[in-house]
C-alpha positions in Angstrom: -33.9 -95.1 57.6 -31.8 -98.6 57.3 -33.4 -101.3 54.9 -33.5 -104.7 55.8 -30.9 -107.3 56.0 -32.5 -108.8 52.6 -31.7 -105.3 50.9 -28.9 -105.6 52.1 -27.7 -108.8 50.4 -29.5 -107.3 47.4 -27.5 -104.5 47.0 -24.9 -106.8 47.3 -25.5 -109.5 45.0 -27.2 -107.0 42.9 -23.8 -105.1 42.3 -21.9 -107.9 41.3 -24.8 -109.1 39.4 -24.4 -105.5 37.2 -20.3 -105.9 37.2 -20.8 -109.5 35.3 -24.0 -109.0 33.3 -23.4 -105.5 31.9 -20.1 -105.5 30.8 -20.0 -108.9 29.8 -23.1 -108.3 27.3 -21.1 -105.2 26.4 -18.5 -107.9 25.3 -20.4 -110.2 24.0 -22.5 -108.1 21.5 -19.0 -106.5 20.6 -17.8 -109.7 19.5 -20.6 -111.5 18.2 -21.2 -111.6 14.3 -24.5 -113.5 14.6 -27.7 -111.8 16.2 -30.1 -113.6 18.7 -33.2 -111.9 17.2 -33.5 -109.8 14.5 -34.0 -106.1 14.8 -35.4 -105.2 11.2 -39.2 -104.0 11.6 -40.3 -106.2 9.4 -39.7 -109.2 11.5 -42.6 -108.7 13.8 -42.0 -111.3 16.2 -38.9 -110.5 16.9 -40.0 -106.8 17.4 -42.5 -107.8 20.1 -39.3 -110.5 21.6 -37.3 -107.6 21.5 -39.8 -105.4 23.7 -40.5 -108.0 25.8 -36.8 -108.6 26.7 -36.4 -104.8 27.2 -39.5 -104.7 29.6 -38.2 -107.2 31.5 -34.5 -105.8 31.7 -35.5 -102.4 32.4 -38.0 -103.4 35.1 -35.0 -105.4 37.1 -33.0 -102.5 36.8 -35.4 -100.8 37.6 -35.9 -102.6 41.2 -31.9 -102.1 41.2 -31.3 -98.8 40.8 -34.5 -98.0 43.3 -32.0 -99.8 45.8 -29.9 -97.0 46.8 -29.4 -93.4 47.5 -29.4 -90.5 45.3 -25.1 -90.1 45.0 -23.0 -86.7 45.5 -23.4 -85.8 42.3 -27.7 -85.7 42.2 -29.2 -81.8 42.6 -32.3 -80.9 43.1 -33.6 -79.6 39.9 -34.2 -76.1 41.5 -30.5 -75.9 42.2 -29.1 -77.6 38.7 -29.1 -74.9 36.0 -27.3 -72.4 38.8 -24.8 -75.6 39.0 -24.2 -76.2 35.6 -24.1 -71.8 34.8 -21.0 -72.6 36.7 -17.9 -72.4 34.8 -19.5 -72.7 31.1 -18.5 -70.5 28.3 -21.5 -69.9 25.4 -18.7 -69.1 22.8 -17.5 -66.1 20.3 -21.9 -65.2 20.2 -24.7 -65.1 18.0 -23.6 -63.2 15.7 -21.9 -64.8 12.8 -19.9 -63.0 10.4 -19.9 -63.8 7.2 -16.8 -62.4 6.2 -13.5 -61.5 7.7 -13.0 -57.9 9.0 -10.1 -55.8 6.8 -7.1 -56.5 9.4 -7.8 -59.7 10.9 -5.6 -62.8 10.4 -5.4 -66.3 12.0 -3.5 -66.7 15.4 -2.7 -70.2 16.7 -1.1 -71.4 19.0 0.0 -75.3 20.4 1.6 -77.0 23.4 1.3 -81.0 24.9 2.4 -82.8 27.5 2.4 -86.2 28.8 -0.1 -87.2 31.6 1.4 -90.2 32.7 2.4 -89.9 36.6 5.8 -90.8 37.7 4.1 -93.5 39.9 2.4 -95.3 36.8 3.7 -98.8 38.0 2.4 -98.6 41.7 -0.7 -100.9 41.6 -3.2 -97.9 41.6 -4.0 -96.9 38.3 -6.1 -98.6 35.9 -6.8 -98.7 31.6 -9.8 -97.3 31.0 -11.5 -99.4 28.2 -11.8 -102.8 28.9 -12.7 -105.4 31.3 -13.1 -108.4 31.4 -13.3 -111.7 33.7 -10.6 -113.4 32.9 -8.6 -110.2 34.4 -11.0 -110.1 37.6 -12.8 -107.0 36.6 -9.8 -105.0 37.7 -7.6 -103.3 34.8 -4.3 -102.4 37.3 -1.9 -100.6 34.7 1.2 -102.7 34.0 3.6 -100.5 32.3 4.1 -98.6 29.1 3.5 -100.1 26.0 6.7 -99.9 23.6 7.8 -101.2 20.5 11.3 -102.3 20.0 13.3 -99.2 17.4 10.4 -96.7 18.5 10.4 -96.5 22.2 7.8 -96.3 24.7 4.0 -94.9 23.7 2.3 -91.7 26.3 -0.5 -90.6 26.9 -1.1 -86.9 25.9 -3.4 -83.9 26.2 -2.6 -81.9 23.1 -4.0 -78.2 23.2 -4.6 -75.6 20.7 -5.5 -71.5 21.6 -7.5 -69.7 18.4 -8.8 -66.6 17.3 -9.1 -64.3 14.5 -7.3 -61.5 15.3 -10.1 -59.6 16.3 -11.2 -58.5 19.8 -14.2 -61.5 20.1 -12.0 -63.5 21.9 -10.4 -66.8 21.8 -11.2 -70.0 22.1 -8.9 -72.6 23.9 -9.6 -76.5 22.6 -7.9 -79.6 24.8 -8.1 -82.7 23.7 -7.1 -85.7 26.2 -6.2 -89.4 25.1 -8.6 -91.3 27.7 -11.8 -93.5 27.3 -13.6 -90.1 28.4 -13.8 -87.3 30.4 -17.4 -86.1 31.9 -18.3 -82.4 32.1 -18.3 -82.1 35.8 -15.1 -82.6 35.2 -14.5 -80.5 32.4 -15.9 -77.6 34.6 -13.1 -78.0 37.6 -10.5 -78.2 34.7 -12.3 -73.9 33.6 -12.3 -73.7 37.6 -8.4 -73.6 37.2 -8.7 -71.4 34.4 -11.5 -68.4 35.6 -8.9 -65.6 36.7 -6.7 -66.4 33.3 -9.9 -66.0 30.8 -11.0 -63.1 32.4 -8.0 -61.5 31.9 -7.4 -62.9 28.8 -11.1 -62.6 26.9 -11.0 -66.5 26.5 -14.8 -67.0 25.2 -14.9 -70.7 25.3 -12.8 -73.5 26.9 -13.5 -76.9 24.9 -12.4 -79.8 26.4 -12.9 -83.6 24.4 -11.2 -86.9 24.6 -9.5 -89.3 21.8 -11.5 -92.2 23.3 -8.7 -94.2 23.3 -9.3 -97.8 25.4 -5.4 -97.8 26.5 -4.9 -95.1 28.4 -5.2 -94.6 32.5 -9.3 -94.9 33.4 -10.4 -91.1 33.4 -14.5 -91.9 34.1 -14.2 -94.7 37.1 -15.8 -97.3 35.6 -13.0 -100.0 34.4 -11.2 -99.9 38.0 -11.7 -102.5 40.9 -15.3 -102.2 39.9 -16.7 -105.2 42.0 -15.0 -104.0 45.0 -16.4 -100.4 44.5 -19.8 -101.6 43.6 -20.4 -103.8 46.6 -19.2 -101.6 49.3 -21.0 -98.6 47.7 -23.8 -100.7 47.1 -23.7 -101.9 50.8 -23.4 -97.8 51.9 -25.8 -96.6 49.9 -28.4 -99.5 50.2 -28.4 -99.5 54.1 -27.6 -95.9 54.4 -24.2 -96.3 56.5 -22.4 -92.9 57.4 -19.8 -93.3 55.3 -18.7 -92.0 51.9 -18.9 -93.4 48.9 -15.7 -94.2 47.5 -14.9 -92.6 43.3 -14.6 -94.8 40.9 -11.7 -92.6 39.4 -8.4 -92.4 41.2 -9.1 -88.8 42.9 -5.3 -87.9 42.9 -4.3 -88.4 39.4 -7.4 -86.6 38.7 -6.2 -83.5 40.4 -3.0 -84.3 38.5 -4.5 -84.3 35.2 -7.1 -81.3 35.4 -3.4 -79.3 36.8 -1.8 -80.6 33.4 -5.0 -79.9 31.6 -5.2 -76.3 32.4 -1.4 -75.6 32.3 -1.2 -77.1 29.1 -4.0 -74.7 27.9 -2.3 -71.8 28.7 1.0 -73.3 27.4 -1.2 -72.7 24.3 -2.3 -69.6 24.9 1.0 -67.9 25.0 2.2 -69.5 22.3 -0.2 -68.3 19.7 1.2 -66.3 16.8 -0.2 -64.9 13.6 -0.1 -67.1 10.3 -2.5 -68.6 7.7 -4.5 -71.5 7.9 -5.5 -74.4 5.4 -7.7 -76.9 4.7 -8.9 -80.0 2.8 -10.5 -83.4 2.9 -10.2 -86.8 1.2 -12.7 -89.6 1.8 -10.5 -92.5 2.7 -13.2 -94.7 1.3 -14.8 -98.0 3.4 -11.3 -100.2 3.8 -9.9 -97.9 7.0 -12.6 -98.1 9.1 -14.6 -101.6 10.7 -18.4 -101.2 11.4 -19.6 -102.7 14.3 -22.7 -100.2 14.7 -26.0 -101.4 14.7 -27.6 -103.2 11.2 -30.1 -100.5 11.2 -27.3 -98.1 11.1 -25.4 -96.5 8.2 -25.9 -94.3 5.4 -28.5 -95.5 2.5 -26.8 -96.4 -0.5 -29.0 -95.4 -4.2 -28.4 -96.0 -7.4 -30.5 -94.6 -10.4 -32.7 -96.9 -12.1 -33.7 -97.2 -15.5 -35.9 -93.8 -15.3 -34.0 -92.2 -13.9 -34.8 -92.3 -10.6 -32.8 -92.6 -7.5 -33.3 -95.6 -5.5 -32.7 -97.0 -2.2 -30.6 -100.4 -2.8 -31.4 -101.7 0.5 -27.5 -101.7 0.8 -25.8 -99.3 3.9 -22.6 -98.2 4.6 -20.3 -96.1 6.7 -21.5 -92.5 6.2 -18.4 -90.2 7.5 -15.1 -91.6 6.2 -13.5 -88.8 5.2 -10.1 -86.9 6.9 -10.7 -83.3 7.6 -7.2 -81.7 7.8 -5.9 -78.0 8.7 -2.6 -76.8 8.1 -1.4 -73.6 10.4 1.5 -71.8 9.2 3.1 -69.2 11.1 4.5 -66.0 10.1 8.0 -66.5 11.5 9.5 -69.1 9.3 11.3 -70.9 12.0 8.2 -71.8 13.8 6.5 -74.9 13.7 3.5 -75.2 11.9 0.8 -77.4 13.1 -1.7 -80.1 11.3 -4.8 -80.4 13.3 -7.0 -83.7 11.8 -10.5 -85.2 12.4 -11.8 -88.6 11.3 -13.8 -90.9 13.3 -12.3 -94.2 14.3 -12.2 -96.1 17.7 -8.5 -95.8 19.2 -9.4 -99.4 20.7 -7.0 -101.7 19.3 -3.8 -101.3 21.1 -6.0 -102.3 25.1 -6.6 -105.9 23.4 -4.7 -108.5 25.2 -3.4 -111.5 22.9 -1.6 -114.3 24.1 1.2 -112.9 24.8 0.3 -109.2 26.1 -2.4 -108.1 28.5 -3.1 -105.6 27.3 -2.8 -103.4 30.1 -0.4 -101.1 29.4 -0.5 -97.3 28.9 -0.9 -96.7 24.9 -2.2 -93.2 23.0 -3.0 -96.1 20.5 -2.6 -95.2 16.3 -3.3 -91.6 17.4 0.4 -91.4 19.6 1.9 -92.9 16.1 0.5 -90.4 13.9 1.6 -87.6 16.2 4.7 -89.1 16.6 5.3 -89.5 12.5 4.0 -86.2 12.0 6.2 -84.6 14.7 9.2 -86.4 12.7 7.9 -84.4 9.7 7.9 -80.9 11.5 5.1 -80.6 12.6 2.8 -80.3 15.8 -0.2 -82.6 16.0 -3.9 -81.8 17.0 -6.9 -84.5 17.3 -10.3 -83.9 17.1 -12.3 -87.4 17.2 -15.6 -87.8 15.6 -18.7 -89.3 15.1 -17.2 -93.2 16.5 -20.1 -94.7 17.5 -19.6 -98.3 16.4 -17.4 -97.2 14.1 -13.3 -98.8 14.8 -9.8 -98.5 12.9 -9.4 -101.2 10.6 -6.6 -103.0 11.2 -6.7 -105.6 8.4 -5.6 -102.5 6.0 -2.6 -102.0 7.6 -1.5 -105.4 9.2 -2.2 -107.8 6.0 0.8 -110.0 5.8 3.0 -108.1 8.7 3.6 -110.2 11.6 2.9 -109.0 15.3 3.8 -110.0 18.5 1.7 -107.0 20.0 -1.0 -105.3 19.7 0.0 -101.9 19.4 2.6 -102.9 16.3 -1.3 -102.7 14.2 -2.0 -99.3 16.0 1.1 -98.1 15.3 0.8 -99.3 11.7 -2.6 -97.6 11.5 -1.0 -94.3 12.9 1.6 -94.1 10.8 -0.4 -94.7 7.4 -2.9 -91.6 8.5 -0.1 -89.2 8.8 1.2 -90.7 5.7 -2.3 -90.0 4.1 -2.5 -86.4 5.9 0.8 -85.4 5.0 0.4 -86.6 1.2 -3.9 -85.4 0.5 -2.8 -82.8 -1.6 0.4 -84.5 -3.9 0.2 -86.6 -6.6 1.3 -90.3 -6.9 4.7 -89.3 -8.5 5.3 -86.6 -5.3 4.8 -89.3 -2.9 7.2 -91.5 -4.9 9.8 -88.7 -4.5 9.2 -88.3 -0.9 11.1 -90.9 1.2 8.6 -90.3 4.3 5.8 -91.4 2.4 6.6 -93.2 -0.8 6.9 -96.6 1.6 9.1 -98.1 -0.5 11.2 -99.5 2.7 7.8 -101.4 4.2 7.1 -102.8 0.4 10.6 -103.9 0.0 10.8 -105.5 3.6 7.4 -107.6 3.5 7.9 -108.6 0.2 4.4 -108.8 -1.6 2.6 -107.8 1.3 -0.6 -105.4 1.2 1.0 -103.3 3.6 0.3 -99.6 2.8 -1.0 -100.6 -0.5 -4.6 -99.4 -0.4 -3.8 -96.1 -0.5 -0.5 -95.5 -2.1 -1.0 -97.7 -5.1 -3.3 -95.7 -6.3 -3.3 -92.3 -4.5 -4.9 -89.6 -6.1 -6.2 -91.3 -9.3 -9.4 -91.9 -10.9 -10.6 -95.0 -12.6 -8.5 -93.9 -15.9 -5.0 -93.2 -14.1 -5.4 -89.7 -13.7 -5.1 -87.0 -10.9 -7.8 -86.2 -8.7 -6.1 -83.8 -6.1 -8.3 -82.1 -3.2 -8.4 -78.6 -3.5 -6.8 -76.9 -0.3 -8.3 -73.8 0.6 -7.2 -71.2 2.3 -9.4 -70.3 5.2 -10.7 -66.6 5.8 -9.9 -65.4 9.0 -13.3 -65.2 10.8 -13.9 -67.7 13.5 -17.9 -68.0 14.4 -18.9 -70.5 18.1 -22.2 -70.5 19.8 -22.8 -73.0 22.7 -25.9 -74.0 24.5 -26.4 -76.1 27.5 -29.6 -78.8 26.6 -30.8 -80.7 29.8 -31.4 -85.1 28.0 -33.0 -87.4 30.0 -31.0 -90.5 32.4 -34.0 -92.9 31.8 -31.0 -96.1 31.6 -31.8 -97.6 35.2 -27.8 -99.1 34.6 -26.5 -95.7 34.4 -28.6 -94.2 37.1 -27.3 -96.9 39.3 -23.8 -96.8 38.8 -24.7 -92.6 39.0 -26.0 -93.2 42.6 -23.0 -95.3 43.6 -20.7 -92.8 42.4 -18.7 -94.4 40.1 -18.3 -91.5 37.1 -18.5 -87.9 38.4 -22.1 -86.5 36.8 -24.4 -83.7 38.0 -27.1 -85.8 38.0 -31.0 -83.3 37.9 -33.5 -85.6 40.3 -36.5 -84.7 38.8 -39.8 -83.7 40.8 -41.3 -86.2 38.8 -39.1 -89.1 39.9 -37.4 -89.2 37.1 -33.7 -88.4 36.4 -31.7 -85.9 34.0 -28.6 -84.4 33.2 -27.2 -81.0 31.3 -24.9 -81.4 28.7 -23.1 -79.2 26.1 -23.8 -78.9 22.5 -22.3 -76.7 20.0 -21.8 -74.7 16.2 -18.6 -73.8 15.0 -17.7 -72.1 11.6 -13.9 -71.5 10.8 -13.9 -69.0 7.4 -16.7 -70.4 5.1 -14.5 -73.5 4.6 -15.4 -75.5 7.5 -18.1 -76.0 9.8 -18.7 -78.7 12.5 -21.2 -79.4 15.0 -19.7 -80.8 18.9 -21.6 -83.7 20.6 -20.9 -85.1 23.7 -20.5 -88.9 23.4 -20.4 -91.1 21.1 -22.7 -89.9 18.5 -24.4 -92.5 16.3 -23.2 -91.4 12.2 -27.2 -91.2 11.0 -27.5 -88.3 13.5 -24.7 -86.5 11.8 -24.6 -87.2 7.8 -27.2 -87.6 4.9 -29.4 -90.5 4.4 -29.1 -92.3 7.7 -30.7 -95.6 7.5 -31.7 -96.1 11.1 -33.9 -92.2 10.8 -36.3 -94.0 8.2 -39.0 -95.9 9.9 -38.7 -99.5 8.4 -35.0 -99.5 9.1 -35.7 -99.0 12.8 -36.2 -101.4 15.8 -39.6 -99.3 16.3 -40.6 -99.2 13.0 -41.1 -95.5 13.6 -39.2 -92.2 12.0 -37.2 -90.0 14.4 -38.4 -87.5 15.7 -36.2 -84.3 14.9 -33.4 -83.5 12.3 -29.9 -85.1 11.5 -27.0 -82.3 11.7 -27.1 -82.3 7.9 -30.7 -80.9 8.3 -29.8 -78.3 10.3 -26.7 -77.1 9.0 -26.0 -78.7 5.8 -24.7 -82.0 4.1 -20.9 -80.9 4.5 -21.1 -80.2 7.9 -18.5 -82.3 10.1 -18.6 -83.5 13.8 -16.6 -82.7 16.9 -17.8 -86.0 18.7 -17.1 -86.7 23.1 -16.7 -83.0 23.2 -17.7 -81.1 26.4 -18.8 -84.1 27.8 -19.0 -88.2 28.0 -22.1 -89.3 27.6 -22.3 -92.8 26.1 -23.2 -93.9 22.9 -25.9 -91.2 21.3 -28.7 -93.6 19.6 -31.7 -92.3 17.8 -34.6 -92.8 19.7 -36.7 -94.7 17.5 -33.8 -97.1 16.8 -33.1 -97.6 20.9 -33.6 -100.8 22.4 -32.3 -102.7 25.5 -33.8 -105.9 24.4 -31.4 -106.6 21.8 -27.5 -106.8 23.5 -26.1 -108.1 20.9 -27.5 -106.2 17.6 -28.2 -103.1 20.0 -25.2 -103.3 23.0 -24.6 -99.4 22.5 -27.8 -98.9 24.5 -26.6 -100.3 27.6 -24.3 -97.7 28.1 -26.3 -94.7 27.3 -27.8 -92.4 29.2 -31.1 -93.7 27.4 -34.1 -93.1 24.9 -34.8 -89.8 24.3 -30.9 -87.8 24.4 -30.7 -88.0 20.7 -33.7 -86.3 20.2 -32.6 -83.8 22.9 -29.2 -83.2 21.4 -30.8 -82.8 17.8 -33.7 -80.3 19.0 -31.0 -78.2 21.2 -28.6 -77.7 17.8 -32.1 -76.9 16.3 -32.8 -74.2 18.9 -28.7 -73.5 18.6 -29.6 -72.3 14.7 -32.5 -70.2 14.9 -30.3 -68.0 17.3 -27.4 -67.7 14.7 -27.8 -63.9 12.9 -25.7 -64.1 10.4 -23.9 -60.7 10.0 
C-alpha cells in the first residue's frame, strides 16, 4: 500500500536528517574532550538526563525506522537459521587435545595480494571510514597515498592456511585492510570456496578485517550516503517497484570476494611443515590513545597498609600487549612468516589536514609494518583486537618529526611495531648491533627528537638496568577451534533503518515479535598450550575481554547496575587474547549495563551498535561455546 505524500517528505527529510545527525554526533563525541553530562552513577541527575535524552532519541528513531520496508536482507525467522547453516564452518570440534599426537608438526602456509582495482581513480570508489560535511558526505577515492623514498601504500588481504599435521583439518584465516567486512559477506567469499574445502578437509574459513579507515568502503555506509538514503528512503517509504540501490560498490565487491578466496587458496598450497614460536611484551600505556568510554578500562589497585588490594579509582587501558608468532619452515630457503596481534585503530592515515584530504587509499601503520618486516625476510600476518575506542598513538612516534601528511605518523607507527616485533626477544646491546633496529639514523637525523625513544632507550630493562627478556616458547603442534553461531538482538532503531534501506549487506531475523535480530559468529581457539584467544565480531569493548573491567562493576556503569554474564577472562582465563571484527562487523560491542544513547559524546560507540543486549549475547554464547569443549 503507498503512504502519503507527508511520508513521503518524511522519509525524505528523515534520511538526510540521519546522514547529518548520526555521523556528525559520531564526530563530535570522537573529538570532544569535555562531556555534556556526566555518566558516573553517582551523579543521579545526570543519570535520569541521560535516560531521558535516550527515550527521546530512540522514540524518533523509532517513528524513523517504522518508515520503511523490511530490506533484501530481512528473513523470516523461520527461514534464518537454514540461511545462516549456509556456508559456516563450526571448526577443528569439541574435542580439544591436550597434547600433540607422536608425529604431528606445524604446517603453514602464506600468500597476499593487493585489492586495489586498476580503475581506483574513476570517481566510483569511496574510503571507508570517514565522513564528514565539509566533503559533502561523499568520500570519492582520490589516489594512493605515497610518501616520497617509500612509494605508494595498498590495500591488502593477507592470508594464512594452518594445521597440525594431523588429519582434523585445516583452518584457512584472511584478513582484509577495510573499515569492515559483514558476514553475509564473508559467507559468499566460503561460497567460492565449498568444492575446494571439501576436497581439501578445510574445517573453518575465518575471514576479519584490519579496520583500517583508509582503505576503499567495504560495508556501504561512507559512500554518496545522502543520495542513497533519500532515494531508498523515497523507495522503501512509498513502496515504488524499484530496487534499492547497495550502499557498497557491487562490482569491486565481486572483485574482492574473487581475490579473497584466490588468495586463500594461494595459502593453502603453500603450506609446508616447520616450527612455530611465540611471545608477548606489554608495550605499556604510551602506544595506544583511549578514546573509550570513562566508565571503561581496566581497574587499577594498589595494596594498602594491610595488606589489602584496593581499587584506586584510577583506570587504564587493559590489553596493551603484542602477541607475536614466528613460523619457521623446514626448507631453509623459505620464508618464514611473523603473524602479530595488538589492538589499535588503523585510523590515522584517512585524516585530512590542510593540505591532504585524506582520501586516498592507505593500509595505514599496518602496510608499514608489513612493508619493514617484508625488508627483513619475512611475510606478515595481522590479527586486530579488542579496538574499541582504543587508537594508535601517534604522539610516540611523531614528537618532534615534521609532517606534511598524514600517513608519514602511520607510517612512523608501523615501522616502530615491526621494530618492537622483530626486537621482543634481544637485548638493548642486540638492537644496538642491528642496523634495522638500533635507529640510530632517525636519532641522528632529528637531532634530540623523541622519535623511537620510548622503547629503544630502554628496551628490555628493569628499573635497575637489567634484562628482562620475554621467554619465546615453542608451540606444541596441536591446533584446538570450536565455533558457534549466537543470534544478538538489532534493538538500535539507526541500524535497523539504514538495515531496511540496504545500505551494509546483513541477514537481518524479523522477529514474530516485531522486533529485529541477527546471527553472528563467535569463537575458541587454542594453538599448543601457549596461546589461546577468543574471536568477536566487532569492535569489542576491552572490559568484555580482560580482568578487572571497570565499566562490569555497577557504580562504574551509566546504569548503576553489574553486567549480566562473564568477561572472556571468566570463561577462559586471565591470559586469554582476542581475535576482534572476526567473522563478522558488528559495531562497537558495549556491555549492556554500560549502553546508553543518551550520552553522544561520553557514550558515541552506541550509535553505531547493533544495540543493548549483544554483549550479553556474545558473552553467554562463549559461555555455552565452553561447556561443550571435552578436553581430550
Amino acid at each position: 500500500m503507498k503512504k502519503s505524500r507527508l511520508t513521503k517528505l518524511l522519509a525524505v527529510i528523515l534520511s538526510l536528517t540521519l546522514a547529518f545527525g548520526s555521523f556528525g554526533a559520531v564526530t563530535a563525541g570522537a573529538s570532544s574532550a569535555y562531556p555534556i553530562i556526566s555518566g558516573d552513577s553517582d551523579n543521579p541527575i545526570g543519570v535520569i538526563f541521560s535516560d531521558i535524552i535516550e527515550s527521546l532519541l530512540n522514540f524518533i528513531l523509532g517513528l524513523f525506522a517504522g518508515l520503511f520496508d523490511d530490506g533484501p536482507g530481512f528473513v523470516p525467522s523461520e527461514d534464518a537459521y537454514d540461511k545462516a547453516a549456509q556456508n559456516y564452518y563450526s571448526g577443528i570440534g569439541n574435542e580439544f587435545k591436550t597434547s600433540a599426537d607422536a608425529d604431528a608438526q606445524w604446517n603453514i602456509g602464506y600468500a597476499n595480494t593487493s585489492l586495489i582495482p586498476d580503475d581506483y581513480s574513476n570517481g566510483t570508489y569511496y574510503i571507508g571510514g570517514y565522513i564528514a560535511i565539509e566533503n559533502g558526505f561523499s568520500n570519492v577515492v582520490e589516489g594512493i597515498a605515497e610518501i616520497p623514498g617509500i612509494g605508494k601504500d595498498d590495500m591488502k588481504v593477507r592470508c594464512v592456511s594452518i594445521n597440525d599435521g594431523t588429519d582434523r583439518g585445516t583452518v584457512l584465516f584472511a584478513t582484509i585492510d577495510c573499515i569492515g567486512i559483514t558476514n553475509a559477506d564473508i559467507k559468499d567469499i566460503r561460497a567460492r570456496l565449498a568444492t575446494f574445502a571439501e576436497e581439501n578437509n578445510i574445517a573453518s574459513i575465518n575471514v576479519s578485517s584490519t579496520h583500517t579507515h583508509s582503505c576503499i568502503d567495504t560495508e556501504g555506509l561512507w559512500t554518496k550516503l545522502l543520495y542513497k538514503l533519500a532515494r531508498n528512503g523515497i523507495i522503501s517509504g512509498t513502496g515504488a517497484d524499484e530496487e534499492l540501490i547497495q550502499g557498497t560498490n557491487p562490482a569491486y565487491m565481486e572483485f574482492l570476494k574473487d581475490s579473497v578466496a584466490d588468495t586463500l587458496v594461494d595459502a593453502y598450497e603453500d603450506m609446508q611443515p616447520g616450527v612455530l614460536t611465540y611471545t608477548e611484551k606489554d608495550l605499556g600505556q604510551d602506544y595506544f590513545n583511549n578514546k573509550n568510554r570513562p566508565s571503561s578500562g581496566e581497574m587499577i589497585y594498589e595494596i594498602n597498609e594491610d595488606g589489602e588490594s584496593v581499587y584506586t579509582g584510577e583506570k587504564e587501558i587493559a590489553m596493551t600487549d603484542i602477541s607475536r608468532f614466528i613460523f619457521i619452515p623446514d626448507d631453509e630457503t623459505a620464508t618464514p612468516t611473523m603473524m602479530i596481534n595488538i589492538a589499535a585503530h588503523p585510523d590515522v592515515a584517512g585524516l585530512p589536514t590542510e593540505s591532504n584530504s585524506g582520501r586516498e587509499i592507505s593500509g595505514d601503520y599496518l602496510f608499514y609494518c608489513g612493508k619493514f618486516l617484508e625488508d627483513a625476510g619475512y611475510n606478515f600476518m595481522f590479527f586486530q583486537g579488542a579496538i574499541a575506542g582504543i587508537y594508535m598513538s601517534r604522539s610516540v612516534t611523531g614528537d618532534g618529526v615534521p609532517t606534511e601528511q598524514r600517513v608519514e605518523e602511520s607510517q612512523r607507527y608501523g615501522y616502530e611495531l615491526a621494530r618492537m616485533a622483530l626486537a621482543l626477544t634481544m637485548t638493548k646491546e642486540e638492537v644496538e648491533a642491528n642496523d634495522m633496529l638500533n635507529c640510530a639514523e632517525e636519532i641522528a637525523e632529528y637531532g634530540d627528537s623523541e622519535y623511537y625513544s620510548i622503547w629503544y632507550e630502554n628496551w628490555n630493562k628493569d628499573e635497575e638496568g637489567n634484562d628482562v627478556i620475554p621467554e619465546e616458547q615453542e608451540v606444541e603442534p596441536f591446533l584446538n577451534l570450536l565455533i558457534k553461531q549466537v543470534e544478538v538482538p538489532v534493538s538500535n532503531n539507526l541500524i535497523e533503518a539504514v538495515g531496511k534501506l540496504n545500505m551494509a549487506n546483513y541477514v537481518v531475523i524479523t522477529n514474530d515479535d516485531g522486533t529485529y535480530s541477527t546471527i553472528t559468529e563467535i569463537g575458541y581457539m587454542e594453538l599448543g598450550n601457549q596461546f589461546k584467544t577468543v574471536f568477536l565480531p566487532g569492535e569489542i569493548c576491552q572490559d568484555l575481554v580482560a580482568p578487572d573491567g571497570a565499566s562490569l562493576v555497577a557504580s562504574n556503569s551509566v546504569t548503576a547496575k553489574p553486567f549480566s554474564s562473564k568477561p572472556a577472562c571468566d570463561i577462559f582465563g586471565n591470559d586469554v587474547k582476542c581475535f576482534g571484527l572476526m567473522n563478522d562487523a558488528i559495531g562497537y560491542v558495549v556491555p549492556d549495563n554500560d549502553y546508553t544513547n543518551g550520552d553522544p559524546v561520553n557514550h558515541y560507540h552506541e550509535l553505531i551498535s547493533l544495540g543493548r543486549g549483544v554483549a550479553s549475547a556474545l558473552m553467554n554464547g562463549l559461555i555455552a561455546l565452553s561447556e561443550e569443549i571435552v578436553r581430550v
